[in-house]
LOGU-443341 format. One line per 2 residues: number of its first residue (from 0); their letters; for each residue x, y, z of N, C-alpha, C, O. Coordinates in nm, 2 decimals. Example, Ala and Ser with C-alpha at 12.3 -4.5 7.8 and 13.67 -1.06 7.14 Angstrom:
2
0) as) 1.32 -0.57 0.78 1.23 -0.45 0.78 1.32 -0.33 0.78 1.42 -0.33 0.85 ~ 1.28 -0.22 0.71 1.37 -0.11 0.71 1.29 0.00 0.79 1.34 0.11 0.80
***
This chain:
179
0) xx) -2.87 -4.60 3.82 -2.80 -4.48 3.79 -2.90 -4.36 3.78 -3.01 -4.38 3.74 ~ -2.85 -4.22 3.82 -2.93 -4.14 3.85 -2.91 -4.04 3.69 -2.81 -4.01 3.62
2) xx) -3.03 -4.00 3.67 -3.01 -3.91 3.55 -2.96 -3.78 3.55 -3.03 -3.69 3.61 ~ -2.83 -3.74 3.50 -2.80 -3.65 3.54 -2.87 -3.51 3.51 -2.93 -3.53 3.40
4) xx) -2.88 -3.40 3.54 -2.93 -3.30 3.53 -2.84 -3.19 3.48 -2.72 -3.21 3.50 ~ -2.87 -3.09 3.43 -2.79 -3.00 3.34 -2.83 -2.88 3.42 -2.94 -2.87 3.46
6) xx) -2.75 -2.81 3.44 -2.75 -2.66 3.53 -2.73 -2.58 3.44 -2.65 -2.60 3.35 ~ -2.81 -2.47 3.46 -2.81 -2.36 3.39 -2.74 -2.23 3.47 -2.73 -2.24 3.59
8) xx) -2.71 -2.16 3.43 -2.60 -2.05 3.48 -2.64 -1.93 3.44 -2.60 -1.92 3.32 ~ -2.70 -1.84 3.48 -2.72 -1.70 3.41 -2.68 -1.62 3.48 -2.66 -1.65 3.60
10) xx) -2.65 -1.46 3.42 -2.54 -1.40 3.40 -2.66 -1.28 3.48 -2.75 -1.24 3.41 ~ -2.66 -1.24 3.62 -2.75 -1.13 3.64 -2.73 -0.92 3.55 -2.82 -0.85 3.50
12) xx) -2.59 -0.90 3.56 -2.58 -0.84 3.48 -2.63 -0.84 3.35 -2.70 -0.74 3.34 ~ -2.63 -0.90 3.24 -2.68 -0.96 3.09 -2.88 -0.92 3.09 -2.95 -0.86 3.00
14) xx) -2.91 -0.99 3.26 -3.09 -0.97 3.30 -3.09 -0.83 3.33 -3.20 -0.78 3.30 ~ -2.99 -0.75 3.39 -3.03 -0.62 3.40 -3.12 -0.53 3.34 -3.16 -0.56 3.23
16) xx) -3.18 -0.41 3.39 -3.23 -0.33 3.32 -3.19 -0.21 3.38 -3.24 -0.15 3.47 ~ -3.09 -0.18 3.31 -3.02 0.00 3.40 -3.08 0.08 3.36 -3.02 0.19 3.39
18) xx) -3.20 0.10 3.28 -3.25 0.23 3.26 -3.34 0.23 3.37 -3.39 0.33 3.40 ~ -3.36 0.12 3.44 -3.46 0.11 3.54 -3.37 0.17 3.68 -3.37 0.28 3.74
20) xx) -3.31 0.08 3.70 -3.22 0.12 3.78 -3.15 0.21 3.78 -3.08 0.20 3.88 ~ -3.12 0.34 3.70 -3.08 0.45 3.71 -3.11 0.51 3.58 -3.06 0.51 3.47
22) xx) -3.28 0.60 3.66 -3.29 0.66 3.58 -3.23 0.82 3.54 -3.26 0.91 3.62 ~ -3.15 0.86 3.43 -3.10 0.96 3.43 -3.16 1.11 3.44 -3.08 1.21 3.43
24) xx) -3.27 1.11 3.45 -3.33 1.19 3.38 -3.39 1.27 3.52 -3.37 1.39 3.54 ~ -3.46 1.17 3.63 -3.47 1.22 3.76 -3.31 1.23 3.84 -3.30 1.31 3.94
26) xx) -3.21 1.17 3.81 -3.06 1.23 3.86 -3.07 1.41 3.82 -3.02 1.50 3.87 ~ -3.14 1.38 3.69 -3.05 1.53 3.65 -3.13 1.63 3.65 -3.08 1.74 3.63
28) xx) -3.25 1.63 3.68 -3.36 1.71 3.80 -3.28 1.72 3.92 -3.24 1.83 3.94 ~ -3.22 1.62 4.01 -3.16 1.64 4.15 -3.00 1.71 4.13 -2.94 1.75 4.23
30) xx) -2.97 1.72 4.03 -2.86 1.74 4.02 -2.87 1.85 3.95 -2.86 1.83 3.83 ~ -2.90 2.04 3.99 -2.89 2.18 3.93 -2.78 2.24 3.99 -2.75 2.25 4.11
32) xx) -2.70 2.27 3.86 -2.62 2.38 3.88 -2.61 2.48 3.80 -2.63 2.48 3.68 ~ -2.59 2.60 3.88 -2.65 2.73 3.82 -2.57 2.74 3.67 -2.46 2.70 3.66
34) xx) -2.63 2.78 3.58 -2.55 2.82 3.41 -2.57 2.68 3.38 -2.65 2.68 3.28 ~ -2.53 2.54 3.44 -2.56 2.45 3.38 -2.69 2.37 3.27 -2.79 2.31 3.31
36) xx) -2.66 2.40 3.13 -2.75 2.34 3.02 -2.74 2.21 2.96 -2.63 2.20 2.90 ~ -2.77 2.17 2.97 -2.80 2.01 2.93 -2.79 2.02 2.79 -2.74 1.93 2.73
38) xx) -2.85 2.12 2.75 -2.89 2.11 2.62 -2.77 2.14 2.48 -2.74 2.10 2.37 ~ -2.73 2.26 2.62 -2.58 2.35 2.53 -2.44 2.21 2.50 -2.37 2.20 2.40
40) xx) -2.43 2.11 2.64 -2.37 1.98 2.65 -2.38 1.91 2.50 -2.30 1.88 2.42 ~ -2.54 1.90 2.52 -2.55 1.80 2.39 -2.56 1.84 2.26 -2.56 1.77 2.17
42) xx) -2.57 1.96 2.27 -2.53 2.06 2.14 -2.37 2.09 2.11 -2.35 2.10 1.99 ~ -2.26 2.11 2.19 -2.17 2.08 2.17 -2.12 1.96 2.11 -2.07 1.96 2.00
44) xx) -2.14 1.84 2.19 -2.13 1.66 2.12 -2.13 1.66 2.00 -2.04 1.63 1.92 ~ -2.27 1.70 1.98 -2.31 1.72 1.81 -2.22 1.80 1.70 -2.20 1.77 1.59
46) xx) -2.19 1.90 1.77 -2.10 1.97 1.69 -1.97 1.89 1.68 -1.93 1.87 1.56 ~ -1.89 1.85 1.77 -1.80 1.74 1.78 -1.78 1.63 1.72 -1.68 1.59 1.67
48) xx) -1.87 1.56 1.72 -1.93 1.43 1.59 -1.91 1.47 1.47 -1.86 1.39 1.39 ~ -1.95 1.62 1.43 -2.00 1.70 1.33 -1.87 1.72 1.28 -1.88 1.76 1.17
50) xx) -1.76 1.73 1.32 -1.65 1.81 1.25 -1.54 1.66 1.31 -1.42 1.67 1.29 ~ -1.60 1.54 1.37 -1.46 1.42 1.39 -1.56 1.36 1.18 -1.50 1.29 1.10
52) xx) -1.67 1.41 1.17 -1.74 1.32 1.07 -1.64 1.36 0.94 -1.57 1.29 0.87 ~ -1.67 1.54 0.94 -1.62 1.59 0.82 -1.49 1.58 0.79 -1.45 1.57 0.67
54) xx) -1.38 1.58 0.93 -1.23 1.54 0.94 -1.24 1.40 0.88 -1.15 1.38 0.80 ~ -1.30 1.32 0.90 -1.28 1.18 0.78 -1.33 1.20 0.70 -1.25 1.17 0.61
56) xx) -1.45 1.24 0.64 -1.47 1.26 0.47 -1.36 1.37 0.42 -1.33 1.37 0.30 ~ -1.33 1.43 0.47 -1.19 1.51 0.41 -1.05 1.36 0.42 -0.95 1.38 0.35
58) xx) -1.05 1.29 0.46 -0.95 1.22 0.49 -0.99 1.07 0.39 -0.90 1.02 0.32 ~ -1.10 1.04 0.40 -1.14 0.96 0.27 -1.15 1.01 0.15 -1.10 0.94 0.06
60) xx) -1.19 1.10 0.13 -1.19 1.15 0.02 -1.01 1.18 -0.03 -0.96 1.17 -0.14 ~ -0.95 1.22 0.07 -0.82 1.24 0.06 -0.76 1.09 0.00 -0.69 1.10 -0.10
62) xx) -0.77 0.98 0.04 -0.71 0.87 -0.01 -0.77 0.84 -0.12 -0.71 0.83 -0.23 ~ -0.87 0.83 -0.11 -0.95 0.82 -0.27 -0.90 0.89 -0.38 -0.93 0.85 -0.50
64) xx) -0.83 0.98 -0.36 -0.80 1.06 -0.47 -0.67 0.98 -0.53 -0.62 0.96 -0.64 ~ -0.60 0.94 -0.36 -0.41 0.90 -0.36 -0.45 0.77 -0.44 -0.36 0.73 -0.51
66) xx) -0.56 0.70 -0.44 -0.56 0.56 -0.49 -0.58 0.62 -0.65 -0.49 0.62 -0.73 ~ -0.72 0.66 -0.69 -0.69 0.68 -0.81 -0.58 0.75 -0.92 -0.58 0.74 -1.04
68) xx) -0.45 0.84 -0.82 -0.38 0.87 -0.91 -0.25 0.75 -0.90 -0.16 0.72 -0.99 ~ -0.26 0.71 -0.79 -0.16 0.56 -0.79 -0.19 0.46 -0.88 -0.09 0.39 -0.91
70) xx) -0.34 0.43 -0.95 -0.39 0.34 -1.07 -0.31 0.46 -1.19 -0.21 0.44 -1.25 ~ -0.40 0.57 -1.20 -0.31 0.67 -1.32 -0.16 0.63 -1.36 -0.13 0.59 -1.47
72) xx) -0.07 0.66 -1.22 0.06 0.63 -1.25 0.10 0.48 -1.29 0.19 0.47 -1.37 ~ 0.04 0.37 -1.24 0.09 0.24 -1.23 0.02 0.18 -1.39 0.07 0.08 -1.45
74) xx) -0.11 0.25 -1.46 -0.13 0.19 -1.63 -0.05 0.30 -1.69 -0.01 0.28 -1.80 ~ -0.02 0.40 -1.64 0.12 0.48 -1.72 0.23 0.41 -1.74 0.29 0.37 -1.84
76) xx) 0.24 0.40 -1.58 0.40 0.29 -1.62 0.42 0.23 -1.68 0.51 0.23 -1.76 ~ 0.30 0.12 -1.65 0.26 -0.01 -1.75 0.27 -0.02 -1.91 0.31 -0.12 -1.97
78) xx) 0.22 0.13 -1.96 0.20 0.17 -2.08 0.35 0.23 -2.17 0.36 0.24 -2.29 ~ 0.47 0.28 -2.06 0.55 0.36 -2.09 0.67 0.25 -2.10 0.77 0.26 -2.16
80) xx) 0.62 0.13 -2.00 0.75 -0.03 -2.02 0.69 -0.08 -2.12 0.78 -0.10 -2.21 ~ 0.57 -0.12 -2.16 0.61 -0.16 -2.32 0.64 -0.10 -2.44 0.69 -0.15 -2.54
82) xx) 0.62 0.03 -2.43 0.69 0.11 -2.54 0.84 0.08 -2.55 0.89 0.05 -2.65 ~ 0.91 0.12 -2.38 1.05 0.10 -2.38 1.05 -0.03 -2.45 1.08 -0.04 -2.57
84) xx) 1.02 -0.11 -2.39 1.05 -0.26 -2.43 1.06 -0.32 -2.58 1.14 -0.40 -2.62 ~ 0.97 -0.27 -2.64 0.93 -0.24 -2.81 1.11 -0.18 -2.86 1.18 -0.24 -2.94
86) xx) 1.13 -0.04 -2.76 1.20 0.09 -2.82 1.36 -0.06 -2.85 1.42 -0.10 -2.95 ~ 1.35 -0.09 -2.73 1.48 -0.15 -2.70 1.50 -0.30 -2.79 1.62 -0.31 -2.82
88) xx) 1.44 -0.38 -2.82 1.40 -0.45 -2.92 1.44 -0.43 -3.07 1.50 -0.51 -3.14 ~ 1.39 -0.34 -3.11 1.44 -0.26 -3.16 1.58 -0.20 -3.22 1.63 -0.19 -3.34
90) xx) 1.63 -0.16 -3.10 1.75 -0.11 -3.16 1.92 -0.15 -3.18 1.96 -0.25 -3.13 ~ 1.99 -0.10 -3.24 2.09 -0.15 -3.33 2.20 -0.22 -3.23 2.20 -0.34 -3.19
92) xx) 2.28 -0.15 -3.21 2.44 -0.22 -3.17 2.42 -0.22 -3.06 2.33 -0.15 -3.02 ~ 2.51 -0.31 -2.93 2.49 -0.26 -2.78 2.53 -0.18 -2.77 2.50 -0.15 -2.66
94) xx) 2.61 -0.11 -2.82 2.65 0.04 -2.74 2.51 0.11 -2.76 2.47 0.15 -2.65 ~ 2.46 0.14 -2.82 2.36 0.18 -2.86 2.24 0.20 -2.74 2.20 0.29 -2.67
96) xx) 2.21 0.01 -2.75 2.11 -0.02 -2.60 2.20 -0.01 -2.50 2.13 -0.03 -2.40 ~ 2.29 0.00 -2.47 2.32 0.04 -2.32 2.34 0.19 -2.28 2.34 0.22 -2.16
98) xx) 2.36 0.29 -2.38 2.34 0.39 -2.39 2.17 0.46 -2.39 2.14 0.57 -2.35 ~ 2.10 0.38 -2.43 1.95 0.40 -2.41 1.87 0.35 -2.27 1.80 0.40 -2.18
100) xx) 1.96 0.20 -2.32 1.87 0.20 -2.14 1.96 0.28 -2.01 1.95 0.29 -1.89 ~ 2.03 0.32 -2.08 2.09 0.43 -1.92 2.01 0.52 -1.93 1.95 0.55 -1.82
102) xx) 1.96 0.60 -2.04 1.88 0.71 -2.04 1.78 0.69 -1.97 1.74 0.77 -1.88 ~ 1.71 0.56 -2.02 1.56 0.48 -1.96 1.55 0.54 -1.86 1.48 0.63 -1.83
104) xx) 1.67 0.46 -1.76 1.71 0.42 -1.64 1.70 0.56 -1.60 1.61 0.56 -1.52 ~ 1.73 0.64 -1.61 1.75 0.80 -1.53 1.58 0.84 -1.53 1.52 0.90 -1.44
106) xx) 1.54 0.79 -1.65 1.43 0.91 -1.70 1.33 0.78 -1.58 1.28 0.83 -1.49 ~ 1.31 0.65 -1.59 1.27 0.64 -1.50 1.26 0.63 -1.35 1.17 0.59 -1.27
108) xx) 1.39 0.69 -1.33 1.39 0.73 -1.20 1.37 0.87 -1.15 1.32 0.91 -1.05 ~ 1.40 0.93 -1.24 1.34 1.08 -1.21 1.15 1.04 -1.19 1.10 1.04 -1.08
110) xx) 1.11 1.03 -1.27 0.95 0.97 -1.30 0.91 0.97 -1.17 0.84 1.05 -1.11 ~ 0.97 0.85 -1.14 0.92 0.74 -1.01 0.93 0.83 -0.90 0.83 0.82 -0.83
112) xx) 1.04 0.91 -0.85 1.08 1.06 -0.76 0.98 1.11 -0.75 0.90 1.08 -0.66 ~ 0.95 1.21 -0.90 0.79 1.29 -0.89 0.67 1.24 -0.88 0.59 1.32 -0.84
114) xx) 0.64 1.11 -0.90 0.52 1.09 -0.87 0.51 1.06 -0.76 0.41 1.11 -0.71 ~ 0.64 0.96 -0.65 0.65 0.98 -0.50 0.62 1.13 -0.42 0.56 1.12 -0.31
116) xx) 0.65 1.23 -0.45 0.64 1.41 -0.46 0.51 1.44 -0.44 0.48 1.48 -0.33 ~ 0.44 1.43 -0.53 0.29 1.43 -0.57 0.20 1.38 -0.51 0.09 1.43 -0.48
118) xx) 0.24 1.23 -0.46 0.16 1.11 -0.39 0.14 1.18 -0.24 0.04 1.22 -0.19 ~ 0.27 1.19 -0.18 0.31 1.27 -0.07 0.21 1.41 -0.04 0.12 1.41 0.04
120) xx) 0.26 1.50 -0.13 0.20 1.61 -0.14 0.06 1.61 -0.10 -0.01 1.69 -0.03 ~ 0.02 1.51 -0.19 -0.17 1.52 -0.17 -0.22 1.44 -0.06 -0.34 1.46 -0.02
122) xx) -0.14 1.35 0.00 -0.19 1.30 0.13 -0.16 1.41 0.26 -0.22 1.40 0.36 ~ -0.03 1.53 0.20 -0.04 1.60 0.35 -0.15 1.71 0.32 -0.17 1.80 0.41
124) xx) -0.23 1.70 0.19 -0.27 1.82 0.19 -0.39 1.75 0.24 -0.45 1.82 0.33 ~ -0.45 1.64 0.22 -0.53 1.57 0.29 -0.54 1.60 0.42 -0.64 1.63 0.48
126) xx) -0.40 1.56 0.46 -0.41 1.53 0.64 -0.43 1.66 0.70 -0.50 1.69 0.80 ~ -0.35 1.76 0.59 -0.40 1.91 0.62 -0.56 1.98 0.68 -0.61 2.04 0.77
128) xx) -0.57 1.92 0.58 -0.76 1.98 0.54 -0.81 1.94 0.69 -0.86 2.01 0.78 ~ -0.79 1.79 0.68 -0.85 1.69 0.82 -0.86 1.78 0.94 -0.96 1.82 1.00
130) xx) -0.74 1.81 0.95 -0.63 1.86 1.10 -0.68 1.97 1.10 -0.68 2.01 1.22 ~ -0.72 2.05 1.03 -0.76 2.22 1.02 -0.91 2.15 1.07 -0.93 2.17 1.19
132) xx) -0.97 2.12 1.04 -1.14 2.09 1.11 -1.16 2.08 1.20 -1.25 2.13 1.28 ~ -1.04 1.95 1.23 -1.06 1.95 1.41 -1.04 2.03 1.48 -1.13 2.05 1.56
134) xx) -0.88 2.12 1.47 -0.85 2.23 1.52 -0.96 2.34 1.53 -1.00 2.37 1.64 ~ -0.99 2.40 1.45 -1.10 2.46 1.45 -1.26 2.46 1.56 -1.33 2.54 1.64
136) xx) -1.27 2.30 1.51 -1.36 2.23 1.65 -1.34 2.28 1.80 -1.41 2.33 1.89 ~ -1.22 2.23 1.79 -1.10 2.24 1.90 -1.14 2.39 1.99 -1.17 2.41 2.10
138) xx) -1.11 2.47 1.89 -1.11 2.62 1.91 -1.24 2.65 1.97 -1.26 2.70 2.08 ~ -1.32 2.62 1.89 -1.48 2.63 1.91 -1.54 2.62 2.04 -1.61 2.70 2.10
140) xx) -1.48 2.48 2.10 -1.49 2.39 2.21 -1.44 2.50 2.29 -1.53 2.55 2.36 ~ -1.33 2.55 2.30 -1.25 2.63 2.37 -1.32 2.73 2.42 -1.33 2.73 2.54
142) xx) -1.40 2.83 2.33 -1.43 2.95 2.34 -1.59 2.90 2.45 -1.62 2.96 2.56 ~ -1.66 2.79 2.40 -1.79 2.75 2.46 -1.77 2.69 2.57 -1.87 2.64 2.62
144) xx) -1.66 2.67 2.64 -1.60 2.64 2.76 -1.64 2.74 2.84 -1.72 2.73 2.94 ~ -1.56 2.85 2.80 -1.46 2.94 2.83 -1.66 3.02 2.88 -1.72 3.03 2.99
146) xx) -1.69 3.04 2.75 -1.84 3.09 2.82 -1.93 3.09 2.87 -2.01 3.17 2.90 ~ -1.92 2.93 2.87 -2.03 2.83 3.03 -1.96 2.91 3.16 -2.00 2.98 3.25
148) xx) -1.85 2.87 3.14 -1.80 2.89 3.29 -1.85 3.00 3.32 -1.95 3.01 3.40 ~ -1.78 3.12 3.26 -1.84 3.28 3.30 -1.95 3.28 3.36 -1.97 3.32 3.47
150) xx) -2.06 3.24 3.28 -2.21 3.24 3.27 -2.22 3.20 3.40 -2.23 3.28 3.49 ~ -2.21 3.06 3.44 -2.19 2.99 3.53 -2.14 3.08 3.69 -2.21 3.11 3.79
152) xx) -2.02 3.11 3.67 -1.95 3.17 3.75 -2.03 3.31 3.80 -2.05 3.33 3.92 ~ -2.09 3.41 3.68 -2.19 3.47 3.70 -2.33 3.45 3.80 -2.35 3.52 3.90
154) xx) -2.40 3.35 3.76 -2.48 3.32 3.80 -2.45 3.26 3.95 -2.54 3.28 4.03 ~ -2.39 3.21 3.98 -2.38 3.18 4.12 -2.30 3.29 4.19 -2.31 3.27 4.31
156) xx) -2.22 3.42 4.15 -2.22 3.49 4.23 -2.35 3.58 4.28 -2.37 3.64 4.38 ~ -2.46 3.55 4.14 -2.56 3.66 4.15 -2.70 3.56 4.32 -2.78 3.61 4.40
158) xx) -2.64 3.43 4.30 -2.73 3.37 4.37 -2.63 3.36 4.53 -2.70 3.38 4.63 ~ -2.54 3.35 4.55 -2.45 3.41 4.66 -2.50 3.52 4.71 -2.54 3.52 4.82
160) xx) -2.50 3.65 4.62 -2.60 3.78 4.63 -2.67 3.75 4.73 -2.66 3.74 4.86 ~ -2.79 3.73 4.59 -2.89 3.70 4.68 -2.90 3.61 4.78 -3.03 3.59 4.80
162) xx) -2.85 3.55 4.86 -2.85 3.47 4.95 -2.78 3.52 5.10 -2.79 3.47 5.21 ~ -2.73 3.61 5.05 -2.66 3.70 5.10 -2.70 3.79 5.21 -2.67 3.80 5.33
164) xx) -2.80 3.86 5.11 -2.94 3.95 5.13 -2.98 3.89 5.24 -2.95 3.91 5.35 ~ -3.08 3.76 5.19 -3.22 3.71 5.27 -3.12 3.68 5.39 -3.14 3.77 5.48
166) xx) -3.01 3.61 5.44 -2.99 3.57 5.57 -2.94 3.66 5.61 -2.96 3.65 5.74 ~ -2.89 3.76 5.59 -2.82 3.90 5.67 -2.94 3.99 5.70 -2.92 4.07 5.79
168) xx) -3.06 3.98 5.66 -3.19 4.08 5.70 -3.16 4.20 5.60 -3.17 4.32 5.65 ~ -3.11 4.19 5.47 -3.10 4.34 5.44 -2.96 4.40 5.36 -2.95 4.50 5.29
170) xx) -2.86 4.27 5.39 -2.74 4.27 5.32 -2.67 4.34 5.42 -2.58 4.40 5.37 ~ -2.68 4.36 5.57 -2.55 4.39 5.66 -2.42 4.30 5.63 -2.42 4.18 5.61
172) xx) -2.32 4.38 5.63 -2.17 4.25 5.63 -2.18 4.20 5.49 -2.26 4.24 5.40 ~ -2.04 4.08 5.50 -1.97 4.05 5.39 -1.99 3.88 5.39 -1.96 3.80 5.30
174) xx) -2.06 3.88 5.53 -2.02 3.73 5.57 -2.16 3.68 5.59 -2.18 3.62 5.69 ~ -2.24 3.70 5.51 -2.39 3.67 5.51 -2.42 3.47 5.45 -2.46 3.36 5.49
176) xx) -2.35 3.52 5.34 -2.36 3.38 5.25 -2.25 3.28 5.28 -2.23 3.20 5.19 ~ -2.18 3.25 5.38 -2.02 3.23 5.40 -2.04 3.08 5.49 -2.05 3.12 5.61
178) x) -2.04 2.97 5.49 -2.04 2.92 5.65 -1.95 2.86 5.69 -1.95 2.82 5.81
***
């Protein structure tokens, strides 16, 4: 009998090295466009990270608050049913306790309403806060769009110009830079 042998199988992708195989850095030497910054790119990102970061610490922090007043209300509760429970123990005829625990009954449902109210409230004021940061970002993003392009748009008319110039001898015509 022959011994068998075990094959190994490797994954060439996994051996890769894509920094080798494309390096970005000489792409983006070959790759100029006029107004185009690299820099202003990655300066945007950052700002972006910078306000997706603070939209969740506004939003953790927002739950954090909803958890500890949901502990508040729930050793309240806790604290306001054995009193009742004491109260009701306590007292005389049934007409009496059923007259009381109806009151209970209202006053704990009114209770339980407002604190649902409250709970609510502070998580939209939460989601509020969040949603205003990004929006804001949002806007930001907008306007730094808005003034690459110009820039951009600028600058390659001024290089059209000039390009204009050198092959017309002087800037004769309209149709210099055109092909």
């Amino acid at each position: 009998m022959a011994k068998s042998e075990k094959t190994t199988y490797s994954n060439p992708f996994l051996e890769a090295d894509f920094q080798k195989m494309m390096d970005f850095s000489k792409m983006a030497e070959n790759w100029q466009v006029p107004g185009f910054d690299p820099q202003q790119v990655l300066d945007a990102q950052r700002k972006n990270l910078e306000a997706i970061t603070n939209a969740n610490r506004v939003a953790y922090e927002g739950a954090q608050a909803i958890t500890q007043r949901q502990t508040e209300i729930f050793r309240t509760t806790m604290e306001e049913a054995s009193r009742v429970m004491n109260e009701m123990a306590a007292a005389g005829a049934p007409e009496d306790r059923m007259a009381k625990q109806a009151e209970l009954c209202r006053q704990a449902f009114e209770k339980a309403i407002a604190n649902m109210r409250e709970l609510a409230e502070m998580g939209a004021k939460s989601n509020s806060e969040a949603q205003d940061l990004i929006n804001k970002r949002v806007s930001e993003s907008i306007e730094e769009i808005q003034s690459t392009l110009q820039t951009m748009s600028e600058e390659a008319k001024s290089a059209r110009g000039e390009q204009s110039k050198s092959t017309s001898g002087g800037g004769q015509g309209s149709q210099g830079g055109q092909n």
